[in-house]
C-alpha positions in Angstrom: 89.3 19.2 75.2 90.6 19.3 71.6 89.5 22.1 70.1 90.5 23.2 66.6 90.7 26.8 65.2 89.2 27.2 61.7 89.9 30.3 61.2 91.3 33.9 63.3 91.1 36.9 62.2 90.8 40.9 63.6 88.0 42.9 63.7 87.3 46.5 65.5 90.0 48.3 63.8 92.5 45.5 64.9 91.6 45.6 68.8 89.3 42.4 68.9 90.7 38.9 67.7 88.0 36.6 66.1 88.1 33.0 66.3 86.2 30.5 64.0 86.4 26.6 65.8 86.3 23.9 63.8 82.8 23.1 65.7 81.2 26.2 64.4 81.4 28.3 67.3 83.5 31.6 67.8 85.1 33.4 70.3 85.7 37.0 70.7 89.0 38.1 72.8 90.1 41.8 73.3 93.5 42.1 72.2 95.2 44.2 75.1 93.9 40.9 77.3 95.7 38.8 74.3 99.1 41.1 74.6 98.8 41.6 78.6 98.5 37.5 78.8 101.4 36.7 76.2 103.0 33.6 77.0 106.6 34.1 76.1 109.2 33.7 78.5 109.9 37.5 78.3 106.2 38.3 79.4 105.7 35.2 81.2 107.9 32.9 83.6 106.6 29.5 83.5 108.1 27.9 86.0 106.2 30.3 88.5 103.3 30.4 86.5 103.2 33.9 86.6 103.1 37.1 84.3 106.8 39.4 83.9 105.0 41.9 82.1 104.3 44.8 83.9 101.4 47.1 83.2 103.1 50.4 82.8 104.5 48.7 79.1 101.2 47.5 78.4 98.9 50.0 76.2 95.6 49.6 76.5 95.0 50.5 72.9 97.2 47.9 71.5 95.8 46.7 68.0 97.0 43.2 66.4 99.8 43.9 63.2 99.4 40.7 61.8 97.4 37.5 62.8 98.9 34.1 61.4 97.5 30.0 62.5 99.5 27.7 62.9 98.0 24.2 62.2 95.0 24.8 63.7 96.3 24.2 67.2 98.0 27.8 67.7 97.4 31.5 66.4 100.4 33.8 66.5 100.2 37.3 66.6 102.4 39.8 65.5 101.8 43.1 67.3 103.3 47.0 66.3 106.6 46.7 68.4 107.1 43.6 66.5 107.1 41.5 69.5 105.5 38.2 68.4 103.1 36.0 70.4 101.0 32.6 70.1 98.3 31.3 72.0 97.8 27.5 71.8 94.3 26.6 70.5 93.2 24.6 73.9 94.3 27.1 76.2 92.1 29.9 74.2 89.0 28.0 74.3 88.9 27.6 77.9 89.5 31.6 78.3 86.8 32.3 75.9 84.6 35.3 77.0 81.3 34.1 76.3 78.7 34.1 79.7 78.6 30.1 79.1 82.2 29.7 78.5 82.7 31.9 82.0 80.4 30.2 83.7 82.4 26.6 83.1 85.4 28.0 84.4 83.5 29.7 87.4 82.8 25.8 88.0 85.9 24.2 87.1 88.1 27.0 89.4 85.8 26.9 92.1 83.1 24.5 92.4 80.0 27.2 93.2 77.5 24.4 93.0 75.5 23.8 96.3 72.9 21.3 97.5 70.8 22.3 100.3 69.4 20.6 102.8 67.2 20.8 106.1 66.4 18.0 109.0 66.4 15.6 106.0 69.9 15.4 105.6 71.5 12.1 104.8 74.6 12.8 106.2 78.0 11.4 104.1 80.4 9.4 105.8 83.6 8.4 104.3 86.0 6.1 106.2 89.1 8.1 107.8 91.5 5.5 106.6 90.2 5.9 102.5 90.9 9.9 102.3 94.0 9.5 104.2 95.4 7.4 101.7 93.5 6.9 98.5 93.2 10.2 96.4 90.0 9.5 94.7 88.2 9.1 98.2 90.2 12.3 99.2 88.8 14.4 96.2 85.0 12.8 96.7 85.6 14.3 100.5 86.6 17.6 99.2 83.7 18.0 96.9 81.0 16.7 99.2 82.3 19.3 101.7 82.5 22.0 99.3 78.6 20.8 97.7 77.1 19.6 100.9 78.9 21.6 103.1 79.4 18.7 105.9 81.0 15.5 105.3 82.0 12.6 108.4 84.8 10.7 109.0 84.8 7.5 110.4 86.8 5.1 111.9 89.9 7.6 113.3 92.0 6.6 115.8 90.6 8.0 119.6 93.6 9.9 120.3 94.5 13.4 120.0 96.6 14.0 117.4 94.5 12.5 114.2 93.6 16.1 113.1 97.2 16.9 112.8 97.4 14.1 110.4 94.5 15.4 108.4 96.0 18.7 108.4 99.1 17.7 106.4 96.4 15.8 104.3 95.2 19.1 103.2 98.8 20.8 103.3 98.1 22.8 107.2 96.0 23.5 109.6 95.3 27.3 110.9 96.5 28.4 113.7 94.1 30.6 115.9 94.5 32.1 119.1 93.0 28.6 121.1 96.2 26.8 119.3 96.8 24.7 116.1 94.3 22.3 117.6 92.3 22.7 121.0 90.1 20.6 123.5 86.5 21.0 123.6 85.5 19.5 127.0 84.6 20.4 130.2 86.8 22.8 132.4 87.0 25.0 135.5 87.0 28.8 134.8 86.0 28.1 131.2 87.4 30.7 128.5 85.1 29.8 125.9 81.3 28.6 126.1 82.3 25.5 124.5 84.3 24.0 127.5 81.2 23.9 129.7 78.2 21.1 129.8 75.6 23.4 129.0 73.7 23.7 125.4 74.8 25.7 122.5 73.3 27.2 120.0 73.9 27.5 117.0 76.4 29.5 115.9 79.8 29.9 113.3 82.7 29.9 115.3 85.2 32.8 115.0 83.1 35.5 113.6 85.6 37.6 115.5 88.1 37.6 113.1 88.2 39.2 110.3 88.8 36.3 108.2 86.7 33.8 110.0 88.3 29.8 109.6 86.8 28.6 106.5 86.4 24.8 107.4 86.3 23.2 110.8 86.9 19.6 112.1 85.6 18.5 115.1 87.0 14.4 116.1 84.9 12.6 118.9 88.2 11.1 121.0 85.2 10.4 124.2 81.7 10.4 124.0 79.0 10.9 127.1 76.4 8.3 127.6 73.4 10.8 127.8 73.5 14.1 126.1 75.8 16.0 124.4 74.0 15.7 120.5 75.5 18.2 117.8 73.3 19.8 115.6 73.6 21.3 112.6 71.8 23.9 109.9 72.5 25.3 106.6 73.0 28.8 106.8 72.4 29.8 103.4 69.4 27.3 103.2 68.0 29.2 105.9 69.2 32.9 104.9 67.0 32.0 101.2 64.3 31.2 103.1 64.5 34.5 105.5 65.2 36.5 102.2 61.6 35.2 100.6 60.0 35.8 104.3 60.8 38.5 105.3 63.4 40.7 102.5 64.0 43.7 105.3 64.9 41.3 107.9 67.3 39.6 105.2 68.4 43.5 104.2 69.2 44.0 107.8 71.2 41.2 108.7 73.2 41.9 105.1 74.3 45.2 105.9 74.4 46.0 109.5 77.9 45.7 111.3 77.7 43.9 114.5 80.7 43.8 117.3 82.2 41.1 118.1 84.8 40.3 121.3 87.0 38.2 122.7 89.0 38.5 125.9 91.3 35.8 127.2 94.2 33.7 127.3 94.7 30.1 125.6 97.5 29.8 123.5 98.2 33.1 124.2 97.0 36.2 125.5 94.5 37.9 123.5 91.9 40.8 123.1 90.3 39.9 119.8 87.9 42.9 118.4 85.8 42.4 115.3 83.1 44.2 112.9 80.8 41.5 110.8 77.2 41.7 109.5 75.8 38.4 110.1 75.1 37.7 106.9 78.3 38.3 104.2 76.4 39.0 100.6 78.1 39.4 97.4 77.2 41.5 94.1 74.2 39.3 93.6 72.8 39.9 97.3 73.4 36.5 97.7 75.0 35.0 100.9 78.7 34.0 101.0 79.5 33.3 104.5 77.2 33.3 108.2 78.9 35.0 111.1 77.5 34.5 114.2 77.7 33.9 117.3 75.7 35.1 120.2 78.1 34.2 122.8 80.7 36.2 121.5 78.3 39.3 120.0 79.9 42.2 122.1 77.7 44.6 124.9 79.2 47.1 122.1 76.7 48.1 119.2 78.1 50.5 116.7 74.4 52.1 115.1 71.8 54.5 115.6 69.5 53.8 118.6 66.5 53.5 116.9 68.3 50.9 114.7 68.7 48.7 117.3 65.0 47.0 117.6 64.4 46.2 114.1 68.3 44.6 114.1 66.8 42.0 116.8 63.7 41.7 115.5 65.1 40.4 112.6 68.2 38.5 114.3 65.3 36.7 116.0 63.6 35.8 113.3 66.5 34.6 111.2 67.6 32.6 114.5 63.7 31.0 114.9 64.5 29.8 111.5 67.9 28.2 112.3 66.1 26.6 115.1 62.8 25.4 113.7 62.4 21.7 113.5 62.6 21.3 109.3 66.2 23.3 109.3 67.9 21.4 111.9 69.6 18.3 112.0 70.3 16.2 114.9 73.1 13.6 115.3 75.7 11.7 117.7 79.1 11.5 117.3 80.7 8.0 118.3 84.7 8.0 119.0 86.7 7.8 116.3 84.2 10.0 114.3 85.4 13.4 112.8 83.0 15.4 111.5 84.2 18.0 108.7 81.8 20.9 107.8 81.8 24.5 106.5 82.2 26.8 109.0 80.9 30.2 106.9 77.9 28.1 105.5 77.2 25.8 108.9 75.9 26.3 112.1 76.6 24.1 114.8 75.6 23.7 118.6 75.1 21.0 121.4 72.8 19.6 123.6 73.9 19.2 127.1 75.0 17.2 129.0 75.9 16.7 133.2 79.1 17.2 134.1 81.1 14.4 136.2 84.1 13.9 138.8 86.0 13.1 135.5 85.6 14.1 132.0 82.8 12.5 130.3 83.4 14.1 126.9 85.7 15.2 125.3 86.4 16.2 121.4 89.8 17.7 119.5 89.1 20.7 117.0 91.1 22.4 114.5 90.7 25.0 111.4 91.1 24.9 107.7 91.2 28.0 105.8 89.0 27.7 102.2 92.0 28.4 100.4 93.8 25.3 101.8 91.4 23.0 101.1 90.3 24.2 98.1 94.1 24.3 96.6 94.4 20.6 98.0 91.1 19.7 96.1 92.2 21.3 93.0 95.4 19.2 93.4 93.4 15.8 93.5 91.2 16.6 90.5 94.0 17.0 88.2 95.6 14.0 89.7 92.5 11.8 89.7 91.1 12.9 86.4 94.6 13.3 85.1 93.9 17.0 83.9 96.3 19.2 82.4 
């Protein structure tokens, strides 16, 4: 992007800055946005990226004094206190306030497209090896898992000790209460459902923290003969299709607070207590994140009495939906295999599978928070498309 200013000028009495690009368009910017965002080392320390000015010397009011371009590439602007400031041309245009213009940066900044998908998923696999080393396969990983919302690795080492590895990939893993990494397999006096034989369904994990893990890896290390599938659903696929069924099933889910527990001791002692609706809406009514889990879904339910039927009436029907054979996707892990997914988008469970004199199974799992990942994607973009 090279964009070149024609002409910039004020309008509204001076509190609106109007600028003409050399392609025709225009762009509108409020001027106590332009003097709050000045980029001058006084207001601004570049080295932190980050704004000096403080708001109690900002006035809201401000009006421009005198507006001057520069070449076409920079406006400066003179404002009453005589404090001067310029905006390079480039940086302008991709802080225009147009919907479109907003909408690009929504994208660039955060990647908000999605592609759904049901029991026809064609599940991407990208070799361990290639996003440990090679940026371009790293970033391709990042945005699958961001679009898709589950990517699989193939080809790791089976070993514990690989997800460690892909944490400093990312920059770190989280640490929860079950440790930085933990060991889903079969145990005696089991503190979690998952380190049992028996099925699971599906479910998000954590949704008894008030920040649930963003993104979860799961690496197959051992793998039992007969049993033991994972399967997998789209939450928000699924919610969409709940919200067109059946909308006061959808409004249910979207605003009642469900209790969530968890009692034990792993890493360390804990007694974990947690209030989530299962399904996280924003402005829009649209869902942003899935928390559930049944196993975890305390005795405790904080509503009315004769709230409590229609809650699992409609609990059941979004959960018949996450279970119905066009939603759900079935696969094996082999060793060596890590699967990456979205854990507030996601659902995930198990078959069974019989339990043995040793263990016949046996997978390492660790957490990602969004903001980790999504800082490590935004990393590789400007490295592989070599963006300022």
């Amino acid at each position: 992007m090279n964009p070149g200013i024609q002409k910039a000028e004020a309008l509204d009495a001076g509190h609106f800055v109007r600028v003409e690009w050399e392609d025709g368009s225009e762009s509108r910017y409020p001027c106590v946005w332009l003097r709050d965002n000045c980029q001058c080392p006084r207001c601004f320390l570049r080295s932190a990226g980050a704004r000096r000015l403080v708001l109690k010397d900002l006035d809201v009011n401000i009006v421009v004094k005198e507006i001057t371009l520069a070449g076409r590439k920079k406006i400066s602007i003179t404002w009453p206190d005589e404090h001067a400031s310029e905006y390079e041309a480039e940086w302008l245009k991709r802080r225009c306030f147009s919907e479109a213009a907003r909408a690009e940066m929504r994208e660039d900044l955060f990647l908000r497209e999605q592609q759904y998908w049901g029991s026809d998923l064609q599940l991407p696999k990208i070799p361990f090896e290639e996003i440990m080393y090679n940026d371009e396969s790293a970033y391709k990983w990042l945005c699958t898992l961001k679009k898709v919302g589950i990517v699989l690795l193939t080809g790791a080492a089976t070993r514990q000790g690989e997800l460690v590895k892909l944490g400093r990939r990312i920059g770190f893993l989280r640490l929860t209460f079950y440790g930085p990494t933990w060991q889903v397999q079969d145990k005696a006096d089991a503190n979690n459902v998952a380190y049992t034989t028996g099925k699971l369904c599906f479910h998000t994990d954590y949704p008894v923290l008030q920040q649930p893990p963003g993104v979860q890896f799961l690496h197959c290390i051992k793998q039992t003969a007969a049993g033991g599938e994972s399967e997998v659903v789209d939450g928000f696929h699924v919610s969409n299709k709940l919200k067109k069924q059946n909308p006061q099933a959808y409004q249910i889910l979207s605003s009642t607070p469900v209790d969530y527990t968890d009692v034990g001791v792993d890493y360390c002692d804990f007694a974990v207590q947690c209030k989530q609706r299962i399904i996280d809406v924003d402005s829009r009514g649209q869902a942003v994140r899935i928390n559930y889990n049944n196993a975890t879904r305390d005795t405790v339910f904080d509503v009315p009495a004769e709230k409590v039927r229609p809650f699992y009436a409609a609990l059941k029907e979004f959960d018949d939906l996450l279970n119905s054979a066009e939603h759900k996707f079935t696969y094996k892990l082999k060793p060596g295999d890590i699967v990456t997914f979205d854990n507030w988008r996601v659902l995930h469970g198990r078959q069974s599978y019989h339990s043995g004199s040793e263990v016949t199974r046996h997978l390492e799992g660790a957490y990602a928070d969004w903001d980790v990942v999504m800082s490590r994607l935004r990393l590789l973009k400007k490295r592989v498309l070599n963006r300022d």
